[in-house]
Backbone as CSV, one residue per row, in Angstrom:
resi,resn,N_x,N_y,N_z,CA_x,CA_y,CA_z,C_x,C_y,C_z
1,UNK,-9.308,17.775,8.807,-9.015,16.345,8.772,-7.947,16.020,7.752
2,UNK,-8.393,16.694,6.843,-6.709,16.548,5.162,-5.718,16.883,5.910
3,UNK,-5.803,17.814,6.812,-4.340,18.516,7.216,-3.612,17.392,8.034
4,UNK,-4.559,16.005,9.615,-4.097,15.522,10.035,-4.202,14.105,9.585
5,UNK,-4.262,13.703,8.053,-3.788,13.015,7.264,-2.386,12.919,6.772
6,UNK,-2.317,14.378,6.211,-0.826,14.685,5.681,-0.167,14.287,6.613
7,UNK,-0.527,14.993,7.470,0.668,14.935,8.604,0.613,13.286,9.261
8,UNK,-0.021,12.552,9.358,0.382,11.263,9.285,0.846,10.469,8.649
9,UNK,0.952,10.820,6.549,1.810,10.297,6.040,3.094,10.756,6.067
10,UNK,3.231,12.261,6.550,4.563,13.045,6.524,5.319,12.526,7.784
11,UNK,4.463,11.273,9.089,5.108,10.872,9.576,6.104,9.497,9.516
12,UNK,4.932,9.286,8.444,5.788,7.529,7.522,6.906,7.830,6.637
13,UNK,6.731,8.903,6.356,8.208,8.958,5.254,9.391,9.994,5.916
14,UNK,8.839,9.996,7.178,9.926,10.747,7.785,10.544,10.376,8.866
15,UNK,10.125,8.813,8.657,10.847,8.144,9.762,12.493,7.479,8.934
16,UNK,12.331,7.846,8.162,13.656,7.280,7.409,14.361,8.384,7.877
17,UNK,14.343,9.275,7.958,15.344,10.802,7.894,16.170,10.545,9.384
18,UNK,15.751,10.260,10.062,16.473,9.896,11.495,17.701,8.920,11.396
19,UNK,17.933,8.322,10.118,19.352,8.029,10.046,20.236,8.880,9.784
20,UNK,19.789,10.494,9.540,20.491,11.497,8.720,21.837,11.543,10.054
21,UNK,20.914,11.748,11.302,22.205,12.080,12.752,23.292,10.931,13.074
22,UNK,22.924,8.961,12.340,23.702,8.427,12.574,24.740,8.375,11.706
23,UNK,23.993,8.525,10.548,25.846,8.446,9.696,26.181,9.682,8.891
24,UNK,26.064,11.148,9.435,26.076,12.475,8.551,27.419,12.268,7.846
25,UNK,28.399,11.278,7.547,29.177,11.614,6.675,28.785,10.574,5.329
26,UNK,27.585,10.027,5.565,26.933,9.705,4.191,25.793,10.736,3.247
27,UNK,26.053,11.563,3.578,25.632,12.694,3.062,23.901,12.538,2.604
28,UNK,23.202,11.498,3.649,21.999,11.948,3.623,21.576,10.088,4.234
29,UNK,20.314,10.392,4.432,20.149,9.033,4.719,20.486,8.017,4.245
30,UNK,20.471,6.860,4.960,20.978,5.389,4.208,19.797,4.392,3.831
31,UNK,20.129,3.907,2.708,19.332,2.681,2.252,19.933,1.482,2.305
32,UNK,18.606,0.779,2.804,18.590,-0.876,2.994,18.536,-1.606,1.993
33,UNK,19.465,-2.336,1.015,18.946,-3.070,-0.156,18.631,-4.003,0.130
34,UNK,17.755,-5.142,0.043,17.658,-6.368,0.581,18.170,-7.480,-0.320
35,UNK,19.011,-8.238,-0.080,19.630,-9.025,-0.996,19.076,-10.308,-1.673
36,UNK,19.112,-10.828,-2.297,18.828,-12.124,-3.112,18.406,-13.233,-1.940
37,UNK,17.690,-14.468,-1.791,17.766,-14.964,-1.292,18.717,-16.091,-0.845
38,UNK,19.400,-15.978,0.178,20.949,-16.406,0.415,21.780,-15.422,0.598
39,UNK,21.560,-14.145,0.564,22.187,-12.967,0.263,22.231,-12.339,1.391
40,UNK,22.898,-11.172,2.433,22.679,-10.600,3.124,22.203,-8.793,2.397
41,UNK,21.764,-8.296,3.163,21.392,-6.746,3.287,22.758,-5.936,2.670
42,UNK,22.481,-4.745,1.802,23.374,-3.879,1.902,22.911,-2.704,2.256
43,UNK,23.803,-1.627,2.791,23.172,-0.607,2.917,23.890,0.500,2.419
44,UNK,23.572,1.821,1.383,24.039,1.998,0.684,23.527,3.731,0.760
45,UNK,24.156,5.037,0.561,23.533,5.978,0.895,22.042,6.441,0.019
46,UNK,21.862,7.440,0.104,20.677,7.747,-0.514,20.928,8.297,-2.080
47,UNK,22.495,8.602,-2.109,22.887,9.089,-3.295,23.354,7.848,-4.259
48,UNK,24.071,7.322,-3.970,24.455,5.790,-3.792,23.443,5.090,-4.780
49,UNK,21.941,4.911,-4.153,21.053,4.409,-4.302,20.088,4.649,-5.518
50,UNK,20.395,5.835,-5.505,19.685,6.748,-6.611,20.693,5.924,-7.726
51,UNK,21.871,6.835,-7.932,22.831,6.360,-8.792,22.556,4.647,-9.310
52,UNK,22.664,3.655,-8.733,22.886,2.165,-8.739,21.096,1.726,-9.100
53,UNK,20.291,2.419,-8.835,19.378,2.768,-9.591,19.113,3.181,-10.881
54,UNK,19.523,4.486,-11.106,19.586,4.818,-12.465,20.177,3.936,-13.300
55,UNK,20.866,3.040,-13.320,22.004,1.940,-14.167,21.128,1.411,-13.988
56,UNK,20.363,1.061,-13.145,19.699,-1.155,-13.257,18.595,-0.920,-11.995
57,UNK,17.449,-0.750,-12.314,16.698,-0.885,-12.011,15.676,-2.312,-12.153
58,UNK,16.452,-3.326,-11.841,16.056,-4.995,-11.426,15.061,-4.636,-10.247
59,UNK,14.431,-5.633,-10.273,13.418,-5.553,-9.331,13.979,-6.238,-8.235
60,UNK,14.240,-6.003,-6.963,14.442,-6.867,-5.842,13.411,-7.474,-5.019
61,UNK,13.769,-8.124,-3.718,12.890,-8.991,-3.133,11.921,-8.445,-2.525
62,UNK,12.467,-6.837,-2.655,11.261,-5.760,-1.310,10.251,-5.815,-2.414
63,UNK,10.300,-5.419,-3.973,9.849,-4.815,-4.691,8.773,-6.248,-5.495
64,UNK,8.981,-7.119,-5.490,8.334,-8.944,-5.630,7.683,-8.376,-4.453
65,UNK,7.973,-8.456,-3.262,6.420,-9.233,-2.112,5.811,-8.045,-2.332
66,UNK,6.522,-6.786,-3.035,5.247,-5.559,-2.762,3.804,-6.123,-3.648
67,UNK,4.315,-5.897,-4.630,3.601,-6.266,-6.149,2.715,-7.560,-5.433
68,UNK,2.972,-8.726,-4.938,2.267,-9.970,-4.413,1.598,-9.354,-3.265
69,UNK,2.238,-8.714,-1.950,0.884,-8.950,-0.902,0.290,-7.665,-1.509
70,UNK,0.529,-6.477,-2.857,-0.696,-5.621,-2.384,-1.940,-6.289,-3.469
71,UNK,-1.368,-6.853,-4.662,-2.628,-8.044,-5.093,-3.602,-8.505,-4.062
72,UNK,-3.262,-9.070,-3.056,-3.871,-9.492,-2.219,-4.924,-8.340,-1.032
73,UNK,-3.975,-7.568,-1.270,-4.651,-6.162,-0.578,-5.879,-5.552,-1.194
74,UNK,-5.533,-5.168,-2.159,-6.408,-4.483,-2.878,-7.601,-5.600,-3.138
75,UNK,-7.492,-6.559,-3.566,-8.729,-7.741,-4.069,-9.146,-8.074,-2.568
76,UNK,-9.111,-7.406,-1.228,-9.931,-7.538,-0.496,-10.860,-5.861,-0.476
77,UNK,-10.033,-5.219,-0.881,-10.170,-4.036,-0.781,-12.063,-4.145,-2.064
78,UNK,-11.899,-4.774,-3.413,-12.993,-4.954,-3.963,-13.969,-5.884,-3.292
79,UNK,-13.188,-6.930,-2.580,-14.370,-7.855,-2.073,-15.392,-6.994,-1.149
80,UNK,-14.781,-5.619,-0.201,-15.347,-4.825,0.463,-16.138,-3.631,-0.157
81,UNK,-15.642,-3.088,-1.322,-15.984,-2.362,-2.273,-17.773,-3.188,-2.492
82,UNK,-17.551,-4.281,-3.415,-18.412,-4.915,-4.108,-19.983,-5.127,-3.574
83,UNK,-19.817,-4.568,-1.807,-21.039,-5.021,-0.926,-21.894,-3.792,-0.891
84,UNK,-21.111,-2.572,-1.266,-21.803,-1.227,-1.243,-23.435,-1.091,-2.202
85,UNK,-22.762,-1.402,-3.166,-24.059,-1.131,-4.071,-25.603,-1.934,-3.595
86,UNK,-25.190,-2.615,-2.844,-26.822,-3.318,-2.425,-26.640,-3.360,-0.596
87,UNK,-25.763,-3.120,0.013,-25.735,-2.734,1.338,-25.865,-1.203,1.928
88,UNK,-25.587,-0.610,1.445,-25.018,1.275,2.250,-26.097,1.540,1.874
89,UNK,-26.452,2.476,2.636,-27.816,3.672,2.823,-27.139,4.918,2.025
90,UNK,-25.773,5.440,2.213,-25.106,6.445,1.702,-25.154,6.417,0.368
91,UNK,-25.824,7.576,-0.606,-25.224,7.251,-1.710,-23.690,7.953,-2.282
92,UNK,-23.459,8.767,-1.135,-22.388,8.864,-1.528,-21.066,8.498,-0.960
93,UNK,-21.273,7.260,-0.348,-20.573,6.267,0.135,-20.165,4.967,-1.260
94,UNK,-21.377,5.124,-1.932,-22.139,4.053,-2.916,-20.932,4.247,-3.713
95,UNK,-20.467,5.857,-4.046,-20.197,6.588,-4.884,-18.855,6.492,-4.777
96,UNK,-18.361,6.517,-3.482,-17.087,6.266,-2.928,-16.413,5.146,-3.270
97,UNK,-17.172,3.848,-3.162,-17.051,2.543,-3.489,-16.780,2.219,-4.701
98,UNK,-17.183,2.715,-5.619,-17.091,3.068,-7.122,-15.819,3.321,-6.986
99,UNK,-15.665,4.553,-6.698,-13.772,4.907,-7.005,-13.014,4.086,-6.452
100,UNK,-13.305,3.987,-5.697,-11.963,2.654,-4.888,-11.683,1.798,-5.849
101,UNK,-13.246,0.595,-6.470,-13.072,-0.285,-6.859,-12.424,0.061,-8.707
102,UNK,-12.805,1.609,-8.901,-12.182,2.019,-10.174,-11.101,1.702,-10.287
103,UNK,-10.517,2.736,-9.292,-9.102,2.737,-9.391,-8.618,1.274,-9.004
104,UNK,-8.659,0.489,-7.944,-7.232,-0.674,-7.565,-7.627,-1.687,-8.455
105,UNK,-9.051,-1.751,-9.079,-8.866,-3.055,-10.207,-7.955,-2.971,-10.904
106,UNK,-7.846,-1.769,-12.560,-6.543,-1.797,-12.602,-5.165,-1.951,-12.673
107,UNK,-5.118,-1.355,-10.695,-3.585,-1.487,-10.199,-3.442,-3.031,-10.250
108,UNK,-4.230,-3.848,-9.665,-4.030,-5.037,-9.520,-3.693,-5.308,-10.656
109,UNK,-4.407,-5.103,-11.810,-3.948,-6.103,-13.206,-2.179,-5.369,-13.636
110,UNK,-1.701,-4.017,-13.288,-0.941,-3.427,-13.740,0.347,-4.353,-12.723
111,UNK,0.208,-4.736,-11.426,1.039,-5.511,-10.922,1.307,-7.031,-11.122
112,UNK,0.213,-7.805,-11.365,0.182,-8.706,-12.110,1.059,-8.775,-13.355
113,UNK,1.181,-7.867,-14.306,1.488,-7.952,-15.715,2.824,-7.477,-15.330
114,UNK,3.073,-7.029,-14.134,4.958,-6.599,-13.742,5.220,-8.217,-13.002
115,UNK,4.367,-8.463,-12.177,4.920,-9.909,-11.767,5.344,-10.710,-13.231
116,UNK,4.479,-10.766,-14.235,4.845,-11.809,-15.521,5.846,-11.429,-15.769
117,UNK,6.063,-10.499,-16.331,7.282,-9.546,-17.101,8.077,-9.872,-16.715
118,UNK,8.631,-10.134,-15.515,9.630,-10.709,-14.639,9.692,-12.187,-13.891
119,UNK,8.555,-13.026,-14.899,9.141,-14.285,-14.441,8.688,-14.949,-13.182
120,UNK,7.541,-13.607,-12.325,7.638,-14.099,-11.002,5.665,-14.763,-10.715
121,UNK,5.224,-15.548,-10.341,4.148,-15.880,-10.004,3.397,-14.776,-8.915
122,UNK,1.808,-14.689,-8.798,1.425,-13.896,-7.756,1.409,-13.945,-6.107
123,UNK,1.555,-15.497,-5.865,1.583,-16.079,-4.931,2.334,-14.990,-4.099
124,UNK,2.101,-14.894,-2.608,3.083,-14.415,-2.051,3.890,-15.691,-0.900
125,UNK,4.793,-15.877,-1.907,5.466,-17.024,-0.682,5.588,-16.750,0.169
126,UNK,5.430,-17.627,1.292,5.667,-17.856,2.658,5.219,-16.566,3.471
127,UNK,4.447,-16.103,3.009,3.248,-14.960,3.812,1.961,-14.870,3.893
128,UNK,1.658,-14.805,5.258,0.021,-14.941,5.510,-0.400,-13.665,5.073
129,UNK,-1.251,-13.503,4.502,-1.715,-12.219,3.882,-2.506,-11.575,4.669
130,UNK,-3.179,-12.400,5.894,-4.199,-12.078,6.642,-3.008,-11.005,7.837
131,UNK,-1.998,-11.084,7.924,-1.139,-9.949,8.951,-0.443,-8.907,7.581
132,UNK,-1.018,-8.795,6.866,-0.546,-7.336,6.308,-0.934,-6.266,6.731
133,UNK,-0.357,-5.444,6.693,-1.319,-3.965,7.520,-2.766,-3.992,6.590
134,UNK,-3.671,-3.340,8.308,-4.956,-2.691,7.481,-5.645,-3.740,7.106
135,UNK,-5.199,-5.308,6.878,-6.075,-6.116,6.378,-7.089,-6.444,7.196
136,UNK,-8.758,-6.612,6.924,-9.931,-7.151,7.834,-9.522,-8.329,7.720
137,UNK,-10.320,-8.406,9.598,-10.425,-9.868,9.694,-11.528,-10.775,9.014
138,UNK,-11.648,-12.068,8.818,-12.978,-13.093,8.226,-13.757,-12.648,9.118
139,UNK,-13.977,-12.633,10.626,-14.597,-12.021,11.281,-15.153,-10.479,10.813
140,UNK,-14.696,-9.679,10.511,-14.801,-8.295,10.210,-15.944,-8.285,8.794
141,UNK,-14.951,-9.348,7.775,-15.976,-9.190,6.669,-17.098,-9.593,6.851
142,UNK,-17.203,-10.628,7.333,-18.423,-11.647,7.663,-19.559,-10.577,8.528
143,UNK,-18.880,-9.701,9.604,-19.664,-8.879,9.918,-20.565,-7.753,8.958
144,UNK,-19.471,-7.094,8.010,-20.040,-6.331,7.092,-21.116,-6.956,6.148
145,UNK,-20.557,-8.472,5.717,-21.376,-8.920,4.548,-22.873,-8.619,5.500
146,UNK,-23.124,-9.061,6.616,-24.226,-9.317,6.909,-24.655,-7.679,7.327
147,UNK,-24.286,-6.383,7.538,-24.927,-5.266,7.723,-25.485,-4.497,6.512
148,UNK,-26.615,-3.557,7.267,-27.343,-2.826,6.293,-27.088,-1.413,6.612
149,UNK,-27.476,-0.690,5.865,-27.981,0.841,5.720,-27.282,1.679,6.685
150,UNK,-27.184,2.229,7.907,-26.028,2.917,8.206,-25.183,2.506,9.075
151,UNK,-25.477,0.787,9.438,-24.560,0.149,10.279,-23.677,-0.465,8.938
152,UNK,-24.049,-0.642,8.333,-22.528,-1.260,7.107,-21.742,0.194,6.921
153,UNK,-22.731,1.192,6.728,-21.696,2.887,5.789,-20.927,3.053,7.124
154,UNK,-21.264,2.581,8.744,-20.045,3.733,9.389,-18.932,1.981,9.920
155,UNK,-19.326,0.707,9.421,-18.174,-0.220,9.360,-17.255,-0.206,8.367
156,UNK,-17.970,0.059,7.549,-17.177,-0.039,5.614,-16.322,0.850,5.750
157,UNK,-16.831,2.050,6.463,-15.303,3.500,6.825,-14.593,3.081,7.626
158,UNK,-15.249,2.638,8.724,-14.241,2.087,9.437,-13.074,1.266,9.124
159,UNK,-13.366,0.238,8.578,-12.249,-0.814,7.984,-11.657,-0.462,6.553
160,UNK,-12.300,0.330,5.933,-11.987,0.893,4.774,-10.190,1.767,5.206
161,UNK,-11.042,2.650,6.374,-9.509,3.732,6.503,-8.485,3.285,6.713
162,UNK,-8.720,2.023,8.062,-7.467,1.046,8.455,-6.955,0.374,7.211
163,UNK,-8.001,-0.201,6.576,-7.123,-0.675,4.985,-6.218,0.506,4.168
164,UNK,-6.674,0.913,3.822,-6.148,2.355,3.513,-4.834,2.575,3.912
165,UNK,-4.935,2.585,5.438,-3.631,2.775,5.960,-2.643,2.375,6.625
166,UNK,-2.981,1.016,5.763,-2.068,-0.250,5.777,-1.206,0.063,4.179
167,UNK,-2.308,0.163,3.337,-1.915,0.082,1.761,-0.570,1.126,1.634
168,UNK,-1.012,2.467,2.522,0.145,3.399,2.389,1.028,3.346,3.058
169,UNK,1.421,2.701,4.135,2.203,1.741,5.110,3.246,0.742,4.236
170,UNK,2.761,0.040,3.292,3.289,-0.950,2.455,4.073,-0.115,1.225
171,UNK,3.518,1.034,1.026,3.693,1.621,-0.363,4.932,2.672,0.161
172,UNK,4.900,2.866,1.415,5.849,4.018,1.736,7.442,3.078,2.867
173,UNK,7.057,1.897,2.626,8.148,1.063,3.014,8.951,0.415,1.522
174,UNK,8.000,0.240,0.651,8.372,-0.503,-0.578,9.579,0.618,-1.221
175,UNK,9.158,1.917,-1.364,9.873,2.913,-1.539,11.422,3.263,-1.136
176,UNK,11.092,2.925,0.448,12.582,2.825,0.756,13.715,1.665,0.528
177,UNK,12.721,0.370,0.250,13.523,-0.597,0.077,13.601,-1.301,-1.112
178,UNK,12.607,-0.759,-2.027,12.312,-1.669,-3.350,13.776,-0.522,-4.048
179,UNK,13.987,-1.105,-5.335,15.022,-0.914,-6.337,14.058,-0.452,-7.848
180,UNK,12.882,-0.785,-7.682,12.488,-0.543,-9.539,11.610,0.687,-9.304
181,UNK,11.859,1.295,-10.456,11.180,2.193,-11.154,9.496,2.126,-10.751
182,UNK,9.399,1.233,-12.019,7.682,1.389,-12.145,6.977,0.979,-11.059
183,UNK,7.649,0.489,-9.941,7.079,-0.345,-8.616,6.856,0.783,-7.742
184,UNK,8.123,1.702,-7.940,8.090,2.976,-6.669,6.811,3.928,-7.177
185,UNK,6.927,4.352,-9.015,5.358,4.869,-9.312,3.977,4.721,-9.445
186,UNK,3.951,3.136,-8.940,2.973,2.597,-8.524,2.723,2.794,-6.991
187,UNK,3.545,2.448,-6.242,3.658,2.952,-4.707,3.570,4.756,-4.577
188,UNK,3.653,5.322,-5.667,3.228,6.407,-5.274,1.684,7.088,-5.423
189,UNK,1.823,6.198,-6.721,-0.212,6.340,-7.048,-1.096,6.317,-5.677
190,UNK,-0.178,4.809,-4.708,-1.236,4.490,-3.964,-1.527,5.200,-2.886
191,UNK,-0.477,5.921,-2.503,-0.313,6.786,-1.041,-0.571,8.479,-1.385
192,UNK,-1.123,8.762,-3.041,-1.317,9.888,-3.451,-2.944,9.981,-3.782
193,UNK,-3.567,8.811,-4.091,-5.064,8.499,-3.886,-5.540,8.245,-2.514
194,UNK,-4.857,7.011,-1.849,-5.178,6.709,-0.637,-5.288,7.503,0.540
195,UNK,-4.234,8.602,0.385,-4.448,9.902,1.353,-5.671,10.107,0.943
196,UNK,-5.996,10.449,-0.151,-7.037,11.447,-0.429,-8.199,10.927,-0.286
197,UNK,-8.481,9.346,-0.419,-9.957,8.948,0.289,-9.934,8.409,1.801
198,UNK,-8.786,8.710,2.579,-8.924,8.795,3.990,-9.408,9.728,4.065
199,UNK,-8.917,10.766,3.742,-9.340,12.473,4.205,-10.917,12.036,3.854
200,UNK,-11.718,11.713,2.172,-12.368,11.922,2.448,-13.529,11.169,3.352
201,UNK,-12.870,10.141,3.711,-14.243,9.079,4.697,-13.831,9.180,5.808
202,UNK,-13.034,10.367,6.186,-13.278,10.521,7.884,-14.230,11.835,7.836
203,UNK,-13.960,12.517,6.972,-15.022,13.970,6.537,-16.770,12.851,6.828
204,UNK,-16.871,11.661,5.979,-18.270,10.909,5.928,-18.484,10.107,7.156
205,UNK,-17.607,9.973,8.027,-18.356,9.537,9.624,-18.830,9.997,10.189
């Protein structure tokens, strides 16, 4: 199951490489910068990018809604977490729940304190948070709040993985298009944990 994990994130970050055949005299794939608001797109090679990076690593507009909708991600991600300890029959589901909610509390406060730093509120303007990848529906939670013992442990995986693999969906797009530093090593935390508790709650279905 780890093996056809990998290989499903090795298919998200390897969908960028397919620009390599349209422009091979940019000497490797191209990046999308997204511009200011009022601004159009640039697109700029992969070397390019790196470089104009290393100088100024400003946060752009990819790298703002990341930081805002995964706040929003993850604090559903605990609201789902938070039902384990007095719902699941599993205790080592119980156990599972624990780490999740270890780790993205945290991240959340660590993105928060990059939103301040920069001036920017958490809000995510002009986005429904409810169409981010992976996010449950009110329907969905409402279902879980109300299950017990091994009808909540094989829903909680269920919606757990799709969350999951939404979060690394967001984290492996932010990458190609965000500009900062500490945003891309945060996006990497998430798709370097998040693999690893897909693998393990499809092993627990």
């Amino acid at each position: 199951m780890a093996a056809l994990v990998a290989l499903a994130v090795l298919g998200l970050t390897g969908c960028d490489s397919g620009s390599d055949t349209k422009s091979p005299a940019a000497g490797g794939p191209s990046v999308i910068v997204p511009g200011e608001p009022g601004e159009q797109n640039r697109t700029l090679s992969a070397a390019e990018a790196a470089e104009q990076r290393a100088e100024d690593d400003s946060p752009n507009s990819a790298d703002v809604a990341y930081a805002r909708m995964m706040i929003q991600h993850h604090s559903q991600a605990l609201e789902m977490t938070g039902l384990a300890p007095d719902h699941a029959e599993s205790s080592k589901l119980k156990r599972l729940a624990e780490r999740i909610a270890a780790a993205q509390g945290p991240e959340i406060a660590a993105m928060r304190d990059w939103l301040t730093s920069y001036g920017k509120d958490e809000r995510p303007e002009g986005h429904d948070h409810a169409t981010m990848p992976g996010m449950a529906t009110e329907a969905q939670l409402k279902k879980l709040g109300t299950a017990r013992g091994k009808a909540f442990d094989e829903l909680f995986l269920t919606l757990m993985i799709t969350h999951h693999e939404g979060a690394i969906t967001m984290a492996t797009d932010v990458k190609g298009q965000g500009n900062n530093i500490r945003i891309e090593e945060m996006a990497d935390d998430v798709v370097a944990q998040q693999t690893s508790e897909i693998a393990r709650m499809r092993n627990m279905h």
